[in-house]
N, C-alpha and C positions, 0 to 999 in steps of 0.2 A: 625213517619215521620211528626213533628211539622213543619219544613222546609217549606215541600210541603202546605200545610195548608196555610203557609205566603206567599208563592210564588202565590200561588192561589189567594189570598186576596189581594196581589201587583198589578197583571194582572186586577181583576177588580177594582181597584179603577184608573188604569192606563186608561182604557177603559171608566167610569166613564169623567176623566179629558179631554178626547177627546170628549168627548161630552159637556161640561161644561166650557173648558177654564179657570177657573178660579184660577190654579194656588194652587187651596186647596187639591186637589184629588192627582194631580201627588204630591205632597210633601207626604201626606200619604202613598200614594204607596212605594214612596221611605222609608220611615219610615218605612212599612212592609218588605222592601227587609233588612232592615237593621236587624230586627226580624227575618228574614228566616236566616240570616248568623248566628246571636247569635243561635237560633235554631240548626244550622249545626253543631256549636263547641260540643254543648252536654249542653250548660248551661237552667236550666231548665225553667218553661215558666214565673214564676216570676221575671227573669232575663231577659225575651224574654217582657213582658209586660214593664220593665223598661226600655229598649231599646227602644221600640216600640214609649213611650211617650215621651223621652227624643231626639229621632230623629222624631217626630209631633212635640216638641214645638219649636226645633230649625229651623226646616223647615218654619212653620206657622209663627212665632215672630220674627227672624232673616232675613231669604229667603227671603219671599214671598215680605215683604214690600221693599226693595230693588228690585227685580226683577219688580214689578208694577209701581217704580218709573221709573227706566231705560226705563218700554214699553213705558209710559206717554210723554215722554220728548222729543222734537222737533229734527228732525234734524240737526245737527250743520253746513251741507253745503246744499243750492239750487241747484237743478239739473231746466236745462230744461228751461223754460221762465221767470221762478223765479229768477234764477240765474243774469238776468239784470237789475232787480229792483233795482236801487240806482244806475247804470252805470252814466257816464259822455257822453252825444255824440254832432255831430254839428248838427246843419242845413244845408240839404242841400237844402230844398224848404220851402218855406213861411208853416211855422206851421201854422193852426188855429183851430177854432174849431170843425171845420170836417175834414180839412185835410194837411198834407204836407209829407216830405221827412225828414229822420233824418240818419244819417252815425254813427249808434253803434254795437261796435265791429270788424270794420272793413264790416260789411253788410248795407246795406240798408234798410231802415225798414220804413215800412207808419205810420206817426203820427200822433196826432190829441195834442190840448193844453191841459191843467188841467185847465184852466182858461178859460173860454169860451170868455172873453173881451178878450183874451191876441191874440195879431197877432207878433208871433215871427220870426224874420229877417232872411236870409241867413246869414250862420255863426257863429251865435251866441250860445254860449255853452249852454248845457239845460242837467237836469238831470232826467231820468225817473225814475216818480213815480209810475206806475203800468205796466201793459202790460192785453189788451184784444183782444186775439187772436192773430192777425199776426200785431195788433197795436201798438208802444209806447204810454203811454201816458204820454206826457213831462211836465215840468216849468225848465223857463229859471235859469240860474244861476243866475245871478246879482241882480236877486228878491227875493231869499231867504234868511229867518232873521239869 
């Protein structure tokens, strides 16, 4: 019962990768499930050991580095307050650098400027460049290069 043997050896290294994360354990585990099945057909363990490495190397050298890249990699869409950064909105109260009114997205939202000098007008288009908290924080359009 070689099978069982690898089955065995899957589960803990499977158990291993739950504690570990890191993406080396579960590919071996899986690598051993793949030795319990050669194991099952009847082929013997030198053929069970060539399986064994040949599903670790392609799991470790192939997989993993793909899989770590995909976790790495930034979301491709903003949820959430993130989502308005770069928005276009108006004025609707004197921006300054503590405070105004700005109409983005169709809401109302309390402002403040990115430019502390800057006293921006009713009306006037402005782009938000960050958000903190329940803030915009604006510069007007027609000042940007």
């Amino acid at each position: 019962m070689p099978w069982f043997v690898w089955l065995l050896a899957a589960a803990a290294l499977g158990v291993a990768e739950f504690f570990t994360l890191t993406l080396v354990f579960g590919l071996l585990a899986g690598a051993a499930l793949v030795a319990a099945v050669v194991a099952g057909v009847g082929i013997g363990l030198l053929g069970q050991l060539v399986a064994l490495g040949a599903a670790a190397a392609v799991g470790l050298f192939m997989v993993r580095p793909v899989a770590l890249r995909h976790m790495a990699q930034q979301p491709l869409t903003r949820e959430g307050s993130d989502a308005l950064i770069g928005k276009r909105a108006e004025v609707m109260q004197e921006v300054t650098a503590t405070r105004g009114l700005i109409k983005l997205s169709g809401e109302e939202w309390s402002a403040r400027a990115l430019d502390e000098s800057l006293v921006i007008p009713v009306g006037a288009l402005v782009d938000v460049m960050e958000i903190d908290g329940a803030t915009a924080i604006v510069y007007p359009r027609e000042l940007l290069p």
